[in-house]
C-alpha positions in Angstrom: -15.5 9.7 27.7 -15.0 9.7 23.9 -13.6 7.2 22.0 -10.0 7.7 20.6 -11.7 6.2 17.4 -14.9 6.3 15.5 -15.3 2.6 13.2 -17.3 3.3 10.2 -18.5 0.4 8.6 -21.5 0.9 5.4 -22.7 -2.2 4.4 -25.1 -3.2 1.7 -25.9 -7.3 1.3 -22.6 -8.0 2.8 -24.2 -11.5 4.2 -20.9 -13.6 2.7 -18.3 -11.2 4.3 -19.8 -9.3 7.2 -18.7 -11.4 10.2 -15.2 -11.7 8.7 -15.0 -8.0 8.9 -16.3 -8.0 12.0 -14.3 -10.6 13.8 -11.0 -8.3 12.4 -12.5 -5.6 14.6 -13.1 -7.7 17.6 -9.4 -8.7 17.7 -8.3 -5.9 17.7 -5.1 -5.2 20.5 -6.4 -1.9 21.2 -10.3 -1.7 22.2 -11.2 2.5 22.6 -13.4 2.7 19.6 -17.0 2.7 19.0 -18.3 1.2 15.2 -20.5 2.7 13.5 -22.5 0.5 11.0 -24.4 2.2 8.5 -27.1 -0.3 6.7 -27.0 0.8 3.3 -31.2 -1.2 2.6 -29.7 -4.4 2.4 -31.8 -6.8 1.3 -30.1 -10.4 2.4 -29.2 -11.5 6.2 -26.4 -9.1 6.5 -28.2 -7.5 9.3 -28.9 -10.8 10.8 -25.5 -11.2 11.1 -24.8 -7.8 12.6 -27.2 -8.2 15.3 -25.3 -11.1 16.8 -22.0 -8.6 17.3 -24.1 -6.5 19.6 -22.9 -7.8 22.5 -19.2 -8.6 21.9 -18.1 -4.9 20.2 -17.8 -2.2 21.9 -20.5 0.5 21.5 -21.9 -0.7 18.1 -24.3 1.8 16.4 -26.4 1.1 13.7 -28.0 3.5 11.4 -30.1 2.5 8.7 -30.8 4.1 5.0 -34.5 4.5 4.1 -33.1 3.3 0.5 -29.9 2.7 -1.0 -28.1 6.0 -0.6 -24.6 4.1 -2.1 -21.2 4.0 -0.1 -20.2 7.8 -0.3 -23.6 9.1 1.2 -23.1 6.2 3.8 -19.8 7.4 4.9 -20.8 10.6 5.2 -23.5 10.0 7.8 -21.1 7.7 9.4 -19.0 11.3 9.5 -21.6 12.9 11.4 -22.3 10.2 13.8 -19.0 9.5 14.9 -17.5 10.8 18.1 -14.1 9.8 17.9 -10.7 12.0 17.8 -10.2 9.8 14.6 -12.6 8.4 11.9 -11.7 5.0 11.0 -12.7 3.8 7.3 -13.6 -0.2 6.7 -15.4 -1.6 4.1 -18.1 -4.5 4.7 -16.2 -7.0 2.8 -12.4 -6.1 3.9 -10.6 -7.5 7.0 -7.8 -5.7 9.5 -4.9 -6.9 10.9 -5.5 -7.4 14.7 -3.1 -4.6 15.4 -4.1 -2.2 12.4 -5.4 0.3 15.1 -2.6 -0.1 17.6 0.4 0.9 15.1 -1.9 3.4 13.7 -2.5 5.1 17.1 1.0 4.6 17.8 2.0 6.8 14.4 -0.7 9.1 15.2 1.0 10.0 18.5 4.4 10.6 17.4 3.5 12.6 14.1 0.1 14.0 15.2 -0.9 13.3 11.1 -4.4 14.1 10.1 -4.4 11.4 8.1 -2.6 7.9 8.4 -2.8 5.0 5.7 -0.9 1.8 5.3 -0.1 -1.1 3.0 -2.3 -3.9 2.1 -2.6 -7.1 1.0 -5.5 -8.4 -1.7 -7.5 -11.1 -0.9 -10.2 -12.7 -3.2 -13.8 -14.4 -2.7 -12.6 -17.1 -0.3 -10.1 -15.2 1.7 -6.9 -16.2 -0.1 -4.3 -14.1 -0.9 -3.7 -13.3 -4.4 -1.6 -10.4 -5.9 1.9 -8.3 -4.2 1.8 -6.5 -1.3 0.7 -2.7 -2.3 2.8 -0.5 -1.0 2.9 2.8 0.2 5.4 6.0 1.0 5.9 7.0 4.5 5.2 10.7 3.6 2.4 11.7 0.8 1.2 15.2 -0.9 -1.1 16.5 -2.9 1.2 16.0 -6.0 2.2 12.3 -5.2 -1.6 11.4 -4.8 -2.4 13.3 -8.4 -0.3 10.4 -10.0 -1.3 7.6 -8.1 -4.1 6.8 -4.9 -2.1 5.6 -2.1 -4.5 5.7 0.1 -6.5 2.5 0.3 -10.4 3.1 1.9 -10.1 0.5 4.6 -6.5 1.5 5.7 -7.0 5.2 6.6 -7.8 6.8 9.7 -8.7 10.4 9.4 -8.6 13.7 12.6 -12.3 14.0 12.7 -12.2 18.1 13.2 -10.8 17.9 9.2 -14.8 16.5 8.4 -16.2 19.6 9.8 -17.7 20.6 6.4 -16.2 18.0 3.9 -17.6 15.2 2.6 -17.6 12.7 0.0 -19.3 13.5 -3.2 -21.3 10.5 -4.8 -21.5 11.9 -8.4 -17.7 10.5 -8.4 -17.0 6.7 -9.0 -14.1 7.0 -7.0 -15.5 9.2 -4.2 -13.0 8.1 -1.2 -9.8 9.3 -4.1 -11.7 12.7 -4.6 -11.7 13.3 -1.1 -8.2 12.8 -0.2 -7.3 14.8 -2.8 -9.1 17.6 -2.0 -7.9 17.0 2.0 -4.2 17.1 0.9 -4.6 20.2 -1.6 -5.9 22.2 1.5 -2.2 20.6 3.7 -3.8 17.6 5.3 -1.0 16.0 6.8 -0.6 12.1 5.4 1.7 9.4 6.9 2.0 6.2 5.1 2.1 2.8 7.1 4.3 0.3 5.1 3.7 -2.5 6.4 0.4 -4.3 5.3 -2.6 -4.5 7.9 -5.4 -4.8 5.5 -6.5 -7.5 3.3 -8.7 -5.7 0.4 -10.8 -8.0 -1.4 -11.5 -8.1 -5.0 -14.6 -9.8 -6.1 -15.5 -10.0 -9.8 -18.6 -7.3 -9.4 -17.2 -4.6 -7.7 -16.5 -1.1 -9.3 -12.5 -1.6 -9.3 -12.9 -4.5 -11.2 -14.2 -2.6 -13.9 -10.9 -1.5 -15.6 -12.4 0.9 -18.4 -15.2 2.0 -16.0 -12.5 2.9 -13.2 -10.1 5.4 -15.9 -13.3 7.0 -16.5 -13.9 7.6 -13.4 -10.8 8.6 -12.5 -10.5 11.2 -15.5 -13.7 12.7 -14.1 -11.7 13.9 -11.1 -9.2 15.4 -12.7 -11.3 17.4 -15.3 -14.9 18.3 -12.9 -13.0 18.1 -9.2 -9.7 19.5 -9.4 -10.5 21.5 -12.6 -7.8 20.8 -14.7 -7.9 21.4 -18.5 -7.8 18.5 -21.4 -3.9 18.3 -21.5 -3.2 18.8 -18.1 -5.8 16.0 -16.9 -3.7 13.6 -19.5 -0.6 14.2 -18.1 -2.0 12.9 -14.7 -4.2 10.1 -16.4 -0.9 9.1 -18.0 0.5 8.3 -14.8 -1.9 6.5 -13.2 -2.3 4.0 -16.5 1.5 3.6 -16.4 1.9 2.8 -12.5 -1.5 0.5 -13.0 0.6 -1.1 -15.6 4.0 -1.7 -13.7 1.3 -3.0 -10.7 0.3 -5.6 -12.9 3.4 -7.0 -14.2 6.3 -6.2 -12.1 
């Protein structure tokens, strides 16, 4: 019997994080899932780690890179691996609510979304919480995502049958807000959670942390993705400088 969820989890050196991760997933109130872990070549005991979880989470895959294929290529062949009615997204170094999955399914049931997202906290190195609450709109678009992502990686679930033939490109730094916006410009139906069941960390290394790197990045989209021209590109930059702004201060 398939799972009604498919966990997919790349990690690369995740030794300091990993087992926190995990143990989110093992709380879990709901248990039909299988995870998916997807060994980006780490090089430290992160694997170590994930060998002990073998025999306390439910149907645990692991697939292994034969080199460091980065986060988006990872994702993608935990797309193709996963069996699930939904695809679950979680990142190596975030942490879940115990009953992230069970108001998920629960939203999933009444709206029958193709995607569902929710709020989140931040957390730092050490697992305390800095920063407000990020929240998010019970109803998203296309339009509403071209100003601003929404859609944190490690909140969303997403209908498997919509990753027949998509997949995140890695030539973008923000892969994972390329794809949803290319999901909800072909109607991909997204319901917003608010109420926060993740804890997204923020360590001083990672690619959001890197302010000027991440407008790049995000520019990029906008111009080479969604083909918009110089002005119109702006116009959408604008509004994601100004709501990064307001997220800092107020």
């Amino acid at each position: 019997m398939y799972p009604f969820f498919s966990i997919i989890i790349p990690v690369y050196n995740c030794e300091k994080t990993i087992e926190e991760t995990l143990e989110s997933v093992l709380n879990q109130t709901i248990s039909d899932y299988e995870i998916i872990i997807i060994n980006d070549f780490s090089s430290d005991n992160t694997m170590e780690i994930v060998e002990k979880y073998k025999d306390k989470l439910n149907e645990i895959k692991v697939i292994s890179n034969f080199k460091n294929l980065g986060v988006a290529e990872s994702r993608n062949i935990g797309f193709k691996a996963a069996i699930g009615k939904y695809v679950a997204l979680l990142d190596g170094d975030d942490v879940w609510t115990n009953d992230k999955l069970e108001k998920q399914r629960a939203v999933i049931s009444k709206n029958n979304c193709d995607i569902c997202c929710t709020a989140y906290n931040f957390i730092d190195s050490n697992s305390l919480m800095i920063k407000k609450t990020y929240n998010v709109p019970e109803n998203l678009d296309y339009n509403m995502l071209l100003k601003e992502n929404y859609i944190g990686c490690s909140t969303v679930v997403i209908k498997k049958e919509l990753l027949h033939g998509n997949s995140m490109n890695s030539k973008f730094q923000h892969e994972d807000y390329a794809f949803w916006l290319r999901l909800a410009r072909h109607g991909a139906k997204i319901i917003g959670i608010n109420e926060p069941l993740v804890y997204y960390r923020i360590l001083a290394d990672s690619r959001s942390f890197n302010k000027f790197k991440s407008a790049k990045g995000r520019f990029k989209i906008y111009l080479d993705q969604e083909k918009f021209g110089v002005i119109k590109s702006l116009y959408y930059f604008f509004h994601y400088a100004a709501n990064g702004i307001m997220k800092k201060f107020l």
